[in-house]
C-alpha positions as CSV (number, residue, x, y, z in Angstrom):
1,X,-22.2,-55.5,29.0
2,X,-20.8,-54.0,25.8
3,X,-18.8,-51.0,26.9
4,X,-16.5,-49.2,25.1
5,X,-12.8,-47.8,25.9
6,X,-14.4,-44.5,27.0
7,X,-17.4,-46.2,28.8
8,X,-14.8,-48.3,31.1
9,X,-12.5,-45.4,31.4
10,X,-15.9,-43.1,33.3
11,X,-16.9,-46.5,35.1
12,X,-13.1,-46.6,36.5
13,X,-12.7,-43.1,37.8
14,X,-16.3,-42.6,39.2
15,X,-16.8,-46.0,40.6
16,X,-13.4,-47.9,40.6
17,X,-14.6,-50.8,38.3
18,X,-12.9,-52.9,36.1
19,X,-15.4,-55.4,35.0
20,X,-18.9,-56.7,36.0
21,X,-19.7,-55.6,39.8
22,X,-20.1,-57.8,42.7
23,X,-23.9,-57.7,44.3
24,X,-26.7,-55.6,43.6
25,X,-25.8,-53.0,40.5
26,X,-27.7,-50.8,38.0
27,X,-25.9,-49.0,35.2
28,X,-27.2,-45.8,33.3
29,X,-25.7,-44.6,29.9
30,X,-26.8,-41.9,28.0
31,X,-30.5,-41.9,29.4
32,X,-31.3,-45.4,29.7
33,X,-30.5,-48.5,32.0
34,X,-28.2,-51.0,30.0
35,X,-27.5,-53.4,33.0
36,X,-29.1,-54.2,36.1
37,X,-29.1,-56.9,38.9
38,X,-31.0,-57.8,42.1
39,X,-29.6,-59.8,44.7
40,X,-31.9,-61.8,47.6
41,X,-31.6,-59.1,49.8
42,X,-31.5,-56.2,48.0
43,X,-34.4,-55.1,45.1
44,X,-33.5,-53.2,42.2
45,X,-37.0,-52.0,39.7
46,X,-37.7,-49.3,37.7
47,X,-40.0,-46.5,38.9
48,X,-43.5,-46.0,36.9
49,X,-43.8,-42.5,37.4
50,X,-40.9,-41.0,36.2
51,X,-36.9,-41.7,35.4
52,X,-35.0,-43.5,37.7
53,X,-35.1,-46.6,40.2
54,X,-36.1,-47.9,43.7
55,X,-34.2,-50.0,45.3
56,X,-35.2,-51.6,48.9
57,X,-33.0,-53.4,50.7
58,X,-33.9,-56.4,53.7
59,X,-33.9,-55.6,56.8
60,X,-30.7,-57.4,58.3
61,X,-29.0,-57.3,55.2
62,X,-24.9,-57.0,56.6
63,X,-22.0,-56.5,54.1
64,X,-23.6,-56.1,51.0
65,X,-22.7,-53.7,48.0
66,X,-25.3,-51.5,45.9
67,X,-23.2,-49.9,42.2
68,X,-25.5,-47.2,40.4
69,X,-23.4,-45.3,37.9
70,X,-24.3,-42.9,35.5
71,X,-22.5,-42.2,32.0
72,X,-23.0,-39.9,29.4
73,X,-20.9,-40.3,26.3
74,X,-23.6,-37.9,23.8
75,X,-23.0,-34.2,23.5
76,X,-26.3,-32.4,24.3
77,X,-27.9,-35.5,26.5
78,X,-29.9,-33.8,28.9
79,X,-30.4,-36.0,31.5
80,X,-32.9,-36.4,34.5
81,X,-33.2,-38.9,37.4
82,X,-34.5,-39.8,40.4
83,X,-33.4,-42.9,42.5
84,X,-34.9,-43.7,45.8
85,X,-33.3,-46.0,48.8
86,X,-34.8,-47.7,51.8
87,X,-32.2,-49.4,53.8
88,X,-33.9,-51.9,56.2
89,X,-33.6,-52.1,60.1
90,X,-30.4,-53.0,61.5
91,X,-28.7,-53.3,57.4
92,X,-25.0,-52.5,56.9
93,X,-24.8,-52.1,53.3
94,X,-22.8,-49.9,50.9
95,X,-23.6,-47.9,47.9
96,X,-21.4,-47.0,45.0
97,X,-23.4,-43.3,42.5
98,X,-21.4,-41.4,40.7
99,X,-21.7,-39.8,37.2
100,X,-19.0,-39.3,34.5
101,X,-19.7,-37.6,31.6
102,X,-17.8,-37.4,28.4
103,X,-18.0,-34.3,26.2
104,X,-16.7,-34.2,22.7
105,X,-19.0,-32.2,20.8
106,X,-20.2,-28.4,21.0
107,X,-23.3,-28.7,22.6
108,X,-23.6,-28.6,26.9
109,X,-24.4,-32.8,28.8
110,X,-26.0,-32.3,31.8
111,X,-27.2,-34.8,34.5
112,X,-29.3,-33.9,37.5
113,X,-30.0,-36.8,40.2
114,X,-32.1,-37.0,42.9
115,X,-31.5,-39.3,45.3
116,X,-33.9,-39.7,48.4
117,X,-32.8,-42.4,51.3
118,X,-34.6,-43.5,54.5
119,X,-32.3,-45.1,56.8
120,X,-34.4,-47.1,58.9
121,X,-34.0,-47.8,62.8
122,X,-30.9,-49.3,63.4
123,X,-28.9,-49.6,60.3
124,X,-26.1,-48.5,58.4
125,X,-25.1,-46.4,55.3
126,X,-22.2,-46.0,53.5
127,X,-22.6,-44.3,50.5
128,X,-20.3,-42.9,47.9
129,X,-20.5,-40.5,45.2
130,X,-17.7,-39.5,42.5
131,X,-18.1,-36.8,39.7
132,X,-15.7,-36.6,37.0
133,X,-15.6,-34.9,33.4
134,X,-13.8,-35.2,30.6
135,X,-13.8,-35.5,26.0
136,X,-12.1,-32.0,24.3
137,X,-15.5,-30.7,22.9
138,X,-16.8,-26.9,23.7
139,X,-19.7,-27.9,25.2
140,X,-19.9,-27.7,29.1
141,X,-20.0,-30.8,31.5
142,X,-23.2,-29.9,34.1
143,X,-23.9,-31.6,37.0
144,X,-26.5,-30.9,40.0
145,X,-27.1,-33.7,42.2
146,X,-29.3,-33.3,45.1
147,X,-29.4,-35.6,47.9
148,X,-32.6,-35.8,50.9
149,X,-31.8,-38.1,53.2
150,X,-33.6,-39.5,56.7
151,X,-31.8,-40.8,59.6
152,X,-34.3,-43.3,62.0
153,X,-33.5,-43.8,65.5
154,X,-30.0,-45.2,66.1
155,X,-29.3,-45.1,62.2
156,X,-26.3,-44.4,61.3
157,X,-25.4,-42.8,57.4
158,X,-21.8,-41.4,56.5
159,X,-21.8,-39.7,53.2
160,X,-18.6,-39.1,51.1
161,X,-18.9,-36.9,47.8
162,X,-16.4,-36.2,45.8
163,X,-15.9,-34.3,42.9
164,X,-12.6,-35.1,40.8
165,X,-12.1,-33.2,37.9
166,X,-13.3,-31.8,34.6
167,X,-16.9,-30.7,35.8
168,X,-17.5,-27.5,34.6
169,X,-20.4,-26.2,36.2
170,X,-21.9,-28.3,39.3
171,X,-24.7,-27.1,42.3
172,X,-24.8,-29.7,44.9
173,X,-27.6,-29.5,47.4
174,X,-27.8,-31.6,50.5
175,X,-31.1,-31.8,52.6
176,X,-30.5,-34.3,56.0
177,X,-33.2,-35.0,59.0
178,X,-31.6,-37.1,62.2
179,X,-33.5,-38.6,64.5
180,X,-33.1,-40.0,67.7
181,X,-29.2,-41.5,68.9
182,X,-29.3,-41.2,64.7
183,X,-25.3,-40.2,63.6
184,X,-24.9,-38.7,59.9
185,X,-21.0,-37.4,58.4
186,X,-20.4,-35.8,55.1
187,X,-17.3,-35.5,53.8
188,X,-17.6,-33.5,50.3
189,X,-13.8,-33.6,48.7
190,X,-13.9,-30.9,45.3
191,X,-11.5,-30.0,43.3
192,X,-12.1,-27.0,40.6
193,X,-10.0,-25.5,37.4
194,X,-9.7,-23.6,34.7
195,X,-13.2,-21.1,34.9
196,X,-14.9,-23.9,36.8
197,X,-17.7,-23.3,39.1
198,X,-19.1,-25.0,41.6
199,X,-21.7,-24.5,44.5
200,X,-22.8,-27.0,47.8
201,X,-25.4,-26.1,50.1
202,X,-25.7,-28.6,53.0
203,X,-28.6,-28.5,55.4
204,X,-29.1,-30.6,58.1
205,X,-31.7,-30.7,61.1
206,X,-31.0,-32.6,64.1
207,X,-34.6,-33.7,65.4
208,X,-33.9,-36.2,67.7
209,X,-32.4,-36.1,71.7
210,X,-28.8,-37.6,70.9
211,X,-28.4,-37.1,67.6
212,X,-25.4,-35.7,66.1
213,X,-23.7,-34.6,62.3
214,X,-20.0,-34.0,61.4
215,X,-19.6,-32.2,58.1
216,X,-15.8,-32.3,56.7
217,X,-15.6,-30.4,53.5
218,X,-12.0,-29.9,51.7
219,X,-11.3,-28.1,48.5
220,X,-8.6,-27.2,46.4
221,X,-9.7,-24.4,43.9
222,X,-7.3,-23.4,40.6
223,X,-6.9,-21.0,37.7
224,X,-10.3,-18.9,37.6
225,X,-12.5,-20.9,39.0
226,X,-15.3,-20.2,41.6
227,X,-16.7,-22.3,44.7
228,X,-19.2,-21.0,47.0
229,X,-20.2,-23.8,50.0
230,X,-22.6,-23.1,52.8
231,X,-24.0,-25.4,55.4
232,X,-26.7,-25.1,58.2
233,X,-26.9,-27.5,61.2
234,X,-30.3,-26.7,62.8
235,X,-29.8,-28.6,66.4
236,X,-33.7,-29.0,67.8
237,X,-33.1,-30.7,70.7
238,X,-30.3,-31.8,73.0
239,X,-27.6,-32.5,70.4
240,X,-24.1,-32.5,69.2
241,X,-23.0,-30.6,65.5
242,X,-19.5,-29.8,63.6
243,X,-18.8,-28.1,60.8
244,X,-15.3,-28.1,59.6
245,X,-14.3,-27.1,55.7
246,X,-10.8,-25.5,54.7
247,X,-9.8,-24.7,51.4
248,X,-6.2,-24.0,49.1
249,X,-6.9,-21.7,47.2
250,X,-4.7,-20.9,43.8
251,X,-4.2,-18.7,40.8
252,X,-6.9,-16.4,40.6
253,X,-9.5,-18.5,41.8
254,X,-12.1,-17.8,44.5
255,X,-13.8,-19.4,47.3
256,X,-16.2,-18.7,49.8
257,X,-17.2,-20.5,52.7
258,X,-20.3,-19.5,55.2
259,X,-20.6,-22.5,57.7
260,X,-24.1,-22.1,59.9
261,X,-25.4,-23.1,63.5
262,X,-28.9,-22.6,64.6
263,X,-30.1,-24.0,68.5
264,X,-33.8,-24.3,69.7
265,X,-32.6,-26.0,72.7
266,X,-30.2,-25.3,75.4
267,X,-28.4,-28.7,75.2
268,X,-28.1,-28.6,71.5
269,X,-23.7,-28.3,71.1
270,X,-23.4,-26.9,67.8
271,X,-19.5,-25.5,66.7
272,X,-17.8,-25.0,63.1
273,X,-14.4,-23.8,61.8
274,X,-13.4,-22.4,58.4
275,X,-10.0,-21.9,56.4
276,X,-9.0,-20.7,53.5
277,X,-5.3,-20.4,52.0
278,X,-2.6,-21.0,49.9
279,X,0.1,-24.0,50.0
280,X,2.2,-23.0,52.7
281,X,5.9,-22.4,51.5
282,X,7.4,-24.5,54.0
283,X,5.8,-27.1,52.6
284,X,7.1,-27.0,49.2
285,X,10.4,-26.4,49.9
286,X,10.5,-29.5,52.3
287,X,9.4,-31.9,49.8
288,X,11.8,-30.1,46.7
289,X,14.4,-30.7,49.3
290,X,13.6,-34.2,48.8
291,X,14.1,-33.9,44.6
292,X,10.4,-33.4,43.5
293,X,9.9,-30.4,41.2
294,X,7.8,-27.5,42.4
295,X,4.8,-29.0,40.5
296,X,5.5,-32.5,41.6
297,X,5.3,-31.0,45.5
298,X,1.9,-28.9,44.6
299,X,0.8,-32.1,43.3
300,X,1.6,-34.2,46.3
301,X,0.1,-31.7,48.8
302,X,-3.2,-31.5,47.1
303,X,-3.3,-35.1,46.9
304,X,-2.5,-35.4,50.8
305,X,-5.0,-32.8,51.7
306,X,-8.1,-33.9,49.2
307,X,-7.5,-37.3,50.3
């Protein structure tokens, strides 16, 4: 692949790659796909009707790794996507998004990706999604990703999204259906700045009789900026749900947080918690005790606690 300085500097921080990816990988720059390969078991191809990919993978398929970056290097790309997944009965396979865009001109980069999965009967999902920002232009770094995702009978998905730094304006929405003995965790990890704002809505409808969710959601949020998360678990039958999400908040930033339960049957067990504060001072002096600077301790607890 010819990739430039700035190109292996996004692929690094949104997808931890230093060179050419082992298995299955498609990479997207700047609106178009620039590298792609199948494996024997898993099936990368374009879609006909609009932007984006399929990719199926066997049934059976254990220990296997699926890389689908996105970069965006041009100020003013608008960008538009739409990736779907089928992970095949009794698969164990993991899946490396992500999106880094770098800004240096005037004029707003955006990227919106939709990305639908069907976890079949039996299998598993591990999939893993990074945003990061950066370039000293004016114009804004946008993202919206939106994620719809099905859970089969005894399928088993665990979701970790992550935003780093630098995105200026993001709306995350997350749309989940379990099924029977299905299990589904999210674990959404953000981090906000400067006038920053960013919003995730997370929706999630336990259909099946032993089903359960587990939603983890931490969040640092500094200088000005804005974050707004809500989540619904919407248990329909005998099932178990948590929502957990606390939040540092810093500066003059501000947060709010509005976890959701919803039962339409008595032997649905649905609970959530929610936190927000500052660094406790404790904290900070303990580690200063210990010769980091005030800034090196903030550093070290945000690190420990977006971890």
């Amino acid at each position: 692949m010819a990739l430039n300085v700035i190109d292996r500097k996004l692929l690094e921080a949104v997808a931890d790659l230093h060179g050419t990816p082992a298995g299955a990988y498609n990479i997207r720059k700047d609106g178009a796909g620039i590298e792609r390969r199948s494996t024997a078991n898993i099936e990368i191809r374009t879609k006909t009707d609009q932007p984006g990919i399929d990719v199926l993978v066997k049934p059976g398929t254990k220990n296997e790794s699926i890389h689908i970056p996105v970069l965006l290097t041009q100020s003013g790309l608008q960008d538009l996507v739409y990736n779907s997944f089928e992970i095949g009965e009794e698969a164990d396979v993991l899946i490396v998004a992500g999106c880094g865009i770098h800004n240096n001109g005037a004029a707003d980069s955006r990227h919106d990706g939709i990305h639908t999965f069907i976890v079949r009967k039996g299998a598993r999902l591990r999939y893993v999604e990074k945003h990061f920002g950066d370039g000293g232009g004016s114009g804004l770094r946008l993202l919206n990703p939106k994620t719809v995702i099905t859970v089969e009978e005894a399928g088993s998905a665990e979701l970790e999204l992550v935003q780093i730094r630098g995105v200026d304006d993001t709306r995350r929405d997350t749309e989940a259906t379990v099924h029977q003995r299905g299990t589904l965790k999210i674990v959404e990890r953000l981090l906000t700045h400067g006038a920053q704002r960013a919003e995730s809505e997370i929706t999630i409808t336990l259909l099946g009789v032993d089903s359960s969710t587990q939603v983890i959601a931490r969040s640092v949020a500094q200088d000005t900026s804005f974050q707004e998360f809500r989540a619904l678990v919407n248990g329909r039958e005998r099932c178990r749900g948590h929502v957990e999400c606390d939040s540092i908040i810093m500066d003059q930033a501000q947060i709010s947080a509005a976890p959701r339960l919803y039962a339409g049957h008595a032997d649905a067990e649905l609970t959530h918690e929610a936190a927000i504060g500052k660094i406790a001072g404790d904290q900070l002096l303990k580690l200063m005790s210990l010769g980091l600077t005030e800034q090196q301790a903030v550093d070290t607890i945000l690190t420990g606690f977006l971890r």
